[in-house]
C-alpha positions in Angstrom: 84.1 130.3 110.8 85.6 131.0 107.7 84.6 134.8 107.6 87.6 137.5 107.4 89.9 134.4 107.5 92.9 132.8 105.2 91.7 129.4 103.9 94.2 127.2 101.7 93.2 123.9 100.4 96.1 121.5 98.8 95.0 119.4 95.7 92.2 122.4 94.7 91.6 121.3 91.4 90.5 117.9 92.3 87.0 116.5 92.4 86.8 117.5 96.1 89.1 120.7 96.0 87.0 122.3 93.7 83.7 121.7 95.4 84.8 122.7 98.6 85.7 125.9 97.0 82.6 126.1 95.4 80.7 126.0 98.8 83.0 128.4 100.7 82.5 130.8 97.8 79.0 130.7 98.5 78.4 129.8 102.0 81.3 132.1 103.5 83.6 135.7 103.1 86.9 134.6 103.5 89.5 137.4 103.1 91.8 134.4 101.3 90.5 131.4 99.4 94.1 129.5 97.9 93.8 127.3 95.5 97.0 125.0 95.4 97.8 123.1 93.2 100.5 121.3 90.3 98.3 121.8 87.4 98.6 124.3 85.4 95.9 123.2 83.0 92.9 122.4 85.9 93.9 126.1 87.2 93.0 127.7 84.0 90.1 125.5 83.3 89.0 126.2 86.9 89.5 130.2 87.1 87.4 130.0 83.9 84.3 129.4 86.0 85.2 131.0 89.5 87.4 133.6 88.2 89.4 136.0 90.7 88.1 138.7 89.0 84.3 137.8 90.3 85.2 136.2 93.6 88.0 138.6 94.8 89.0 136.8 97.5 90.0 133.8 95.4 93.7 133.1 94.7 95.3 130.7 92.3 98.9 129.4 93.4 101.1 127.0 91.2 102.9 124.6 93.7 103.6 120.7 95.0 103.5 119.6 98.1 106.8 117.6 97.4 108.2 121.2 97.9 108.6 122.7 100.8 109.9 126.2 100.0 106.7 126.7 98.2 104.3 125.1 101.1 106.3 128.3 103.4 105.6 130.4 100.8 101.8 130.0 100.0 101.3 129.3 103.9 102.3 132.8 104.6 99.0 134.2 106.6 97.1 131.4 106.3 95.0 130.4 109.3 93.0 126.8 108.0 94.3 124.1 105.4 92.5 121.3 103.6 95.0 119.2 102.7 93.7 117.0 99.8 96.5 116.6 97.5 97.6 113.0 96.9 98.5 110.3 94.4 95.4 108.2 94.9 95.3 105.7 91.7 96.0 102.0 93.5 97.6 100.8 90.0 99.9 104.1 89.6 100.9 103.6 93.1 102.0 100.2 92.9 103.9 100.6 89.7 105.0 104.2 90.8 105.9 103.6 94.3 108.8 105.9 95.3 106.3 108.6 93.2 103.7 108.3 95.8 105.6 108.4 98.6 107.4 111.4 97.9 103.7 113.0 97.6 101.5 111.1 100.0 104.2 110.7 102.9 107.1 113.2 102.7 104.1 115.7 101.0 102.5 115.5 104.5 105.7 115.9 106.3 106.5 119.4 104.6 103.4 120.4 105.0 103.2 119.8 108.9 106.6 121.5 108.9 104.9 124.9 107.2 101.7 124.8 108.7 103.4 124.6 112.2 106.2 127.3 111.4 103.8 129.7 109.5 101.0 129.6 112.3 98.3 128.2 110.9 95.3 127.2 113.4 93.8 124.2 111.9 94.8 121.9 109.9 92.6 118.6 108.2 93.9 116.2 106.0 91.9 114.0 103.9 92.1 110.5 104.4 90.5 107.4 102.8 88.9 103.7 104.0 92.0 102.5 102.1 94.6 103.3 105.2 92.8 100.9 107.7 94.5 97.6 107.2 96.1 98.4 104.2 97.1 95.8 101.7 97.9 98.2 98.8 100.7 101.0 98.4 98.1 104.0 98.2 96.7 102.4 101.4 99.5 102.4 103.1 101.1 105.9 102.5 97.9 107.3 103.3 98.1 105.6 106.5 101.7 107.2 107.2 100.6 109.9 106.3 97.3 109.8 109.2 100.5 108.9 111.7 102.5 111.9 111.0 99.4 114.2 111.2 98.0 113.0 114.1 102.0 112.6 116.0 101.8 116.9 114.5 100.1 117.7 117.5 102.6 116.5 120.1 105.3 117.9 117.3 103.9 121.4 117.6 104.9 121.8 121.3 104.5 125.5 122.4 102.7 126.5 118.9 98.9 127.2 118.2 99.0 124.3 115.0 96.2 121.7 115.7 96.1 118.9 113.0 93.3 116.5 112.7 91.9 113.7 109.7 88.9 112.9 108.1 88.4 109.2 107.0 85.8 108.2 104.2 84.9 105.8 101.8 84.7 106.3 98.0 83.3 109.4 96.4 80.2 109.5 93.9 81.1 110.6 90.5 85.1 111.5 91.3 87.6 110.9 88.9 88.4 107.7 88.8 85.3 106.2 90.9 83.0 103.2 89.6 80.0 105.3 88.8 81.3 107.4 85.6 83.1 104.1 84.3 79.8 102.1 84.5 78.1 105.0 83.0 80.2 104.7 80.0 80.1 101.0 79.8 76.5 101.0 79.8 75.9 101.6 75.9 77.7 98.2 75.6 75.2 95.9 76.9 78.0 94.3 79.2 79.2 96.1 82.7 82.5 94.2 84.1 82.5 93.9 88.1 84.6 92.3 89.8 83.4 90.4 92.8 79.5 90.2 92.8 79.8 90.4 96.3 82.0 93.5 96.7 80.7 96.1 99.6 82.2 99.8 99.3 81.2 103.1 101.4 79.6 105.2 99.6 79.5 109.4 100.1 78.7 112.2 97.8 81.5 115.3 97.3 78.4 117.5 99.0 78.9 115.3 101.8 82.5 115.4 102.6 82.8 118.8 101.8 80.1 119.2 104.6 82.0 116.7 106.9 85.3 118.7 107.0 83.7 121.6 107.6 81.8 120.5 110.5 85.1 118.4 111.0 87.1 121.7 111.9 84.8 122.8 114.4 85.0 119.3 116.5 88.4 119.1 116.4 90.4 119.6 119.2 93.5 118.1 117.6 94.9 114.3 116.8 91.3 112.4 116.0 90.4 110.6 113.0 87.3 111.8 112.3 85.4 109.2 110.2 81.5 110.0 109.1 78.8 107.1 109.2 77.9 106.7 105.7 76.0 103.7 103.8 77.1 101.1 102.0 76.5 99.6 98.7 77.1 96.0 96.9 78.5 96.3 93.4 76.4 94.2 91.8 73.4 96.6 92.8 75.0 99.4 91.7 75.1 97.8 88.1 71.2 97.0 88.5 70.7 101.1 89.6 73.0 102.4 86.4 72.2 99.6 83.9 69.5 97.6 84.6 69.0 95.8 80.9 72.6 94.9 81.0 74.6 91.6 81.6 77.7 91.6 84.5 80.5 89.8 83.4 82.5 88.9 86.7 86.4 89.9 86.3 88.2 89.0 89.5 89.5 91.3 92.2 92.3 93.5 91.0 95.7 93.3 92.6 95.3 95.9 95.6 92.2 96.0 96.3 89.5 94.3 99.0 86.4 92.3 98.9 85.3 94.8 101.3 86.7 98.1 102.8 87.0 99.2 106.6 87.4 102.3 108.0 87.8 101.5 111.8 89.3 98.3 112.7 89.1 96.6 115.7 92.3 97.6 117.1 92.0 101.3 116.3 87.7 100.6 117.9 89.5 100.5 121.1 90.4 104.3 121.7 87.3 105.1 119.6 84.4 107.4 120.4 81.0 106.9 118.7 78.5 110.4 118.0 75.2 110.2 116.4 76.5 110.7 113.2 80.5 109.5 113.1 83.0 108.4 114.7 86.2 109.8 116.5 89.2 107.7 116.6 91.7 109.6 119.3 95.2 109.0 119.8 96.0 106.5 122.1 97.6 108.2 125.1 94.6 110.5 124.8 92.0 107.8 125.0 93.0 106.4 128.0 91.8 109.9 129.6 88.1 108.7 129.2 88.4 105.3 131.0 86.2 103.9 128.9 83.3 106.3 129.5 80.7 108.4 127.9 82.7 111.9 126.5 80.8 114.7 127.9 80.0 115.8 124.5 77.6 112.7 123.7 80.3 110.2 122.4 80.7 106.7 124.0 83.1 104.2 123.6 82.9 101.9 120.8 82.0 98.0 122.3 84.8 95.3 122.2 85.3 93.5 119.1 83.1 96.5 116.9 84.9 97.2 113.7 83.2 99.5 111.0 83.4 97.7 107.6 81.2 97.8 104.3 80.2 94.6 104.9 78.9 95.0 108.2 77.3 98.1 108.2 73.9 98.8 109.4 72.8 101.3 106.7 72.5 100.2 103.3 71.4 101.9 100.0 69.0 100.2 98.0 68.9 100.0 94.2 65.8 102.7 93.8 68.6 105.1 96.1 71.0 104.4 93.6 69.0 105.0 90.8 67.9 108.7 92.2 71.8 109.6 93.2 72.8 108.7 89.4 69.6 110.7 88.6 70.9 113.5 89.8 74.4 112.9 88.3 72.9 112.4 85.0 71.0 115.8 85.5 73.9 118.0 86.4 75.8 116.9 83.7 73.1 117.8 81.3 73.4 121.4 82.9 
């Protein structure tokens, strides 16, 4: 898909950005791989490993999406965009909150506005379990953000521009994720969590690099495209990465949930489910299928379903923990 083409993904330094470079790099020939981002640092530290020099179709290009002269600029010829860039820290957010608008909301607004003007096909923005009944700042941008990206498509009109999101829950081993915190803590004999009966989604960046690349190939424009994924309870993910230590029980932090949902029942309504996720469609749109099977396999989600880390059907265990932070411990050792 990728081959001879223009790819640009926003946020490119991040945990996700620079693994789905990685696999593109390998797994594809693009003519153009843009790497965009506000960091000069992570861009140097980056090209030190994947250097232009060795992958010749790679590009490194300075920019925010807060700035829309530079979004036209770097879309110039670009024909798919992985837009991953965001504020995502639920304390900055809340303390910072104009901050994370400006990126998270009118970020996505510029970057509709150059992706439609500069003719690029296909566009996927990265979305998070956080934007389904929000309750926290970072939760809720994100989810104005899905609105303006999936309202792109009627704003397009008469141009080629489809725009579509991917929804998933937290990310094994990114910055700022539970796993490398508790990995640290360990040494100390005492791991803090904060609810012992806190559910989260759980996905690995292999995964969700995988998903929006599938993801681009479902598309036809305006879904949520969310991937069923297990869940995990917090206290045995302490037992998996610490199993001699004590928890010590802190409370729920201001922001966050007991448990995390990423189709609610409201939005289950105008939701089709595949073997292995879910599409959410815009609402005009899902009143097309009446309530039927799509022809592509999907079929409509049953009244009253929501899909929440509480009442999920697949579960890992502590011995599936335990091999996932197996392998984390590994590749860091490499």
């Amino acid at each position: 898909m990728f081959d001879g083409k223009s790819v640009l993904v926003t946020g490119g330094t991040g945990s996700f950005g620079r693994r789905f470079v990685e696999f593109v790099l390998r797994c594809y020939r693009p003519r153009r791989l843009i790497v965009f981002s506000r960091d000069e640092l992570k861009q140097q530290e980056m090209a030190r490993q994947l250097s232009p020099q060795t992958h010749r179709s790679l590009r490194y290009f300075l920019g925010d999406v807060r700035d829309r002269d530079r979004l036209y600029r770097a879309f110039d010829g670009v024909e798919f965009v992985v837009h991953a860039a965001a504020l995502k820290q639920v304390p900055s957010c809340e303390y910072n909150p104009l901050e994370a608008i400006k990126t998270n909301v009118l970020g996505a607004a510029h970057l509709i506005d150059a992706a439609i003007d500069r003719g690029v096909e296909r566009v996927i923005a990265l979305s998070t379990d956080k934007a389904a009944n929000p309750i926290n700042l970072y939760g809720a941008t994100k989810l104005c953000a899905d609105k303006l990206f999936i309202a792109a498509n009627n704003y397009a009109g008469r141009h080629r521009t489809r725009f579509a999101v991917v929804r998933y829950g937290n990310v094994v081993a990114s910055r700022g994720s539970v796993i490398p915190f508790f990995l640290k803590m360990r040494d100390t004999g005492v791991l803090p969590i904060t609810d012992p009966r806190m559910t989260r989604f759980w996905i690995t960046l292999e995964q969700g690099v995988d998903f929006v690349l599938s993801s681009f190939d479902r598309m036809r424009g305006g879904e949520i495209l969310v991937p069923k994924i297990p869940s995990m309870n917090i206290v045995d993910l302490a037992r998996a990465i610490a199993p001699h230590c004590r928890t010590e029980t802190i409370g729920i932090r201001p922001g966050e949930k007991l448990h995390e949902t990423m189709i609610s029942v409201d939005d289950a309504r105008h939701t089709l489910a595949y073997d292995d996720y879910y599409a959410i469609l815009p609402a005009a749109e899902s009143q097309t299928f009446h309530r039927t099977a799509d022809p592509e396999g999907g079929k409509p989600c049953p009244d009253g379903f929501s899909y929440s880390s509480d009442n999920n059907t697949d579960w890992l265990s502590v011995e599936q923990l335990r091999q996932m932070i197996g392998r984390l411990d590994n590749r860091k050792a490499a």
